[in-house]
Each structure stands twice: as C-alpha cells, then as structure tokens.
N, C-alpha and C positions, 0 to 999 in steps of 0.2 A: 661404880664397880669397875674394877679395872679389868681388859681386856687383850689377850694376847695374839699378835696373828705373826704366825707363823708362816713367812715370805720366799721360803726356799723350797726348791724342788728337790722331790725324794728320788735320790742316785737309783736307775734301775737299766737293765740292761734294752729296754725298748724306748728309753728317754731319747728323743731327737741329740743329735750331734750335728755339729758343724761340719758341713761337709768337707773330706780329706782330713778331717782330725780323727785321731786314734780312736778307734772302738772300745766301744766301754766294759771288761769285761767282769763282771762279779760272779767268784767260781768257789764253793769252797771247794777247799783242797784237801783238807783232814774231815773223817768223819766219825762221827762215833757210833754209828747202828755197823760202821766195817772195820770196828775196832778200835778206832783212835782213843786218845787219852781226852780230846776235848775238841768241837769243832770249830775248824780255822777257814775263815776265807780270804783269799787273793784278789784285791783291788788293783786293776788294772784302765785309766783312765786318760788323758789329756786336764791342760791341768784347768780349761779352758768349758770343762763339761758341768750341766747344771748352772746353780745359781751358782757364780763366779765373780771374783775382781780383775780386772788389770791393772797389773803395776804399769808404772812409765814405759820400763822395760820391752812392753809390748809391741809398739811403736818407737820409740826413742831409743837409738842403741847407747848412749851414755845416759840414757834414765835409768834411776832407781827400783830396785826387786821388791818381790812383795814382802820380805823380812825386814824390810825397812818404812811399809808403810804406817805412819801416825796411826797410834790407837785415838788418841782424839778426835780426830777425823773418822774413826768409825764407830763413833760411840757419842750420841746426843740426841739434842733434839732433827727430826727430818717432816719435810711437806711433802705430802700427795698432792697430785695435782691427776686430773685425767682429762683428756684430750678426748676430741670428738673424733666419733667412729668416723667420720668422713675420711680422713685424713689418711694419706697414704704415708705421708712423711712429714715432719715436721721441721716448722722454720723460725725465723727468729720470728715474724709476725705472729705465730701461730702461740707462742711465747709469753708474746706480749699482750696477746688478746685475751688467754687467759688468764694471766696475773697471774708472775712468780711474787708471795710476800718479797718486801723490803725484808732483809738483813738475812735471808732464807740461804743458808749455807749449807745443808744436808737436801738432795732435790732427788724425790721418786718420783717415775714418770708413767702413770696407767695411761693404757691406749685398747686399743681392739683387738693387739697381742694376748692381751690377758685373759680373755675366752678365749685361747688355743689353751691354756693350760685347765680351765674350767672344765672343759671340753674333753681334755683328756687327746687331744691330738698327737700324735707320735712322728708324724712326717716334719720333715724340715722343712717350712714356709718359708719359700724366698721370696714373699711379700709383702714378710714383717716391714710393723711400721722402727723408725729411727730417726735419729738427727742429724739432719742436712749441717754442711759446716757452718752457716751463720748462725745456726742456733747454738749451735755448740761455741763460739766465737761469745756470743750474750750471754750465756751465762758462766763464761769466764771472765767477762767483764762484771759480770752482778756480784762477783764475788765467791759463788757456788765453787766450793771445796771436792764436793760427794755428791754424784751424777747416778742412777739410775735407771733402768729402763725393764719392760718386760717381755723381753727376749736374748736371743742369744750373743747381739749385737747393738752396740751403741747407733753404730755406723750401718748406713743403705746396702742391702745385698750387691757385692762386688762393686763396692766402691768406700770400703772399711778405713784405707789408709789418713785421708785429711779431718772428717770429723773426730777421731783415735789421737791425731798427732797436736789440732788444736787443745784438747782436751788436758792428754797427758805429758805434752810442753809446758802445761801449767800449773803441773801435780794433784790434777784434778783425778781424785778414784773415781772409776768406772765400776758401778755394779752393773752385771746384764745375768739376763734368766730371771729376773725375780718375775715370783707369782704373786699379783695383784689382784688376781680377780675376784677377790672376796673384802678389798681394802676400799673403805669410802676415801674422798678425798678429807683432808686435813691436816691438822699436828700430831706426830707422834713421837716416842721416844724409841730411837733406833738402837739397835747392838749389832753389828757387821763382824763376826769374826772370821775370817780367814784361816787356811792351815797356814802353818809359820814356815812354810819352805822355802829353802835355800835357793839364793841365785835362780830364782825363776818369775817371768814375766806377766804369771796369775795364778791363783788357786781358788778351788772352790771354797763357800761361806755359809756358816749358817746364818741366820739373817731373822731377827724379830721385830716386832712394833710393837710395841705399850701405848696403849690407850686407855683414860680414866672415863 
C-alpha cells in the first residue's frame, strides 16, 4: 500500500519565523460577504518562511538562484535517518555512527526538532538541533546532493555562515523546516518543488515522500 507523507509546514500567520526576517502576513484583501466579485488574498512572506530551500545564492554571492536549481536533484529517491534526542548538534561522528547508506544522495535529517512541529510549538527555539561544519564537510564528501533538516536552519543558532557556505560551495540543496515528526526512518521517494522565483536566494516547497 503506498503511502504519502506530506513533509511541509502549513504557511500561517503564528508559524515561528526566523528572527529579523519579514513577518508573515496572510490577509485577504477582496471579500465577498463586502461585496467583492470573488475572494483574494495577499501573501506577504520572506522567502526563507516555512518549509524552504536555499539556493547557493544564500551564502555564496556568485552562487546560483533558486530558478536555477536542478529538478533532478529534487526529485528521487531520499533517506531518513533520525538522530538521537541526546544530541544538541550534530557532527560528523554523529554521522557516522548512525550510517549514512552508501550511494545515499537525497539526505533527510529527523532530530528532536521534529516534536516542536508535533507539538505544534510557535516560538522560535534557538536550540534547535543542526550541523556543526564537519558534518556538513562528510557529507559533501559522501557525495550527498540534497541535505535536509527539520527546522528552520541547516546551521547552529548564530553561527549559520560556515556550515551554509561548506554546503552550498558545493551545490548542495539545503531543505530546512521540514516536518518529520510523523516520518520513520528509511527509503523514500521524494518530490521538492520549489516556487520558481527569480534571482532569489530561497523559496518555500512543497515537499512529499512515497512509501510502498
């Protein structure tokens, strides 16, 4: 029986944001019980809110935007893997201890982040778990294309810049926000799509897994 889980956060206006990025506002602005012809609402965002990618762009100022990132890269097979609640951060030991498969090119990363979204948490936890730089460093060397994590950042509260630049130096996508907390570990078959905007450094994604 095949199985869908739906990995993305629902855009709402009490969804934690990163702190100093734009406030999220969803307003509609035409209504039809005041007359309108049909109602419209104004999305008003960073492009950095919910579940999200980073282009190159983000960190790299001659890297690539997100209109340019590979759909094959966001679209195959991807592994779970989840990390022990101990763990404040993670490191390449931590990596290796749990086994990344051999040839594992698409990598999502459950942690203890993903009961904040179970949970239904709304405040901004600045001590979410993330990837120290030597982790981030291994699995640019493993090969890993497509990095994920479930929170709002790849990278340590205020210390975002070196694990972001090892990462996407190497044109490795960055998913962050995804919600895992319902995802055992294993194989699955991913789909990442992205909005296609222009000349920008990230956009939100919707984001699934097939399982048979």
């Amino acid at each position: 029986m095949i199985k869908i889980y739906d990995i993305s956060l629902t855009i709402a206006p009490e969804m934690p944001t990163w702190p100093g990025d734009p406030k999220l506002v969803l307003e509609r602005v035409n209504k039809m019980e005041e007359g309108a012809n049909a109602n419209v609402t104004r999305l008003d965002m960073g492009v950095h809110t919910g579940t999200h990618i980073d282009a190159p762009y983000h960190f790299v100022m001659e890297g690539g935007t997100v209109e340019h990132v590979p759909l094959d890269v966001l679209i195959g097979p991807a592994q779970v893997i989840t990390m022990p609640d101990s763990l404040s951060t993670i490191h390449r030991k931590d990596l290796e201890q749990i086994g990344v498969p051999a040839g594992t090119t698409r990598l999502l990363i459950k942690t203890r982040n993903s009961r904040l979204w179970g949970e239904h948490v709304n405040e901004f936890d600045t001590s979410f778990v993330a990837l120290e730089p030597d982790a981030a460093q291994y699995l640019v060397d493993r090969g890993v294309k497509f990095v994920g994590i479930d929170y709002l950042s790849i990278a340590p509260f205020k210390r975002s810049k070196e694990t972001h630049q090892i990462l996407l130096r190497a044109n490795v996508v960055i998913l962050e926000g995804a919600n895992l907390w319902q995802v055992p570990s294993g194989e699955y078959q991913m789909y990442c799509l992205p909005l296609k905007l222009a000349k920008t450094d990230g956009a939100p994604a919707r984001v699934i897994l097939i399982t048979e």
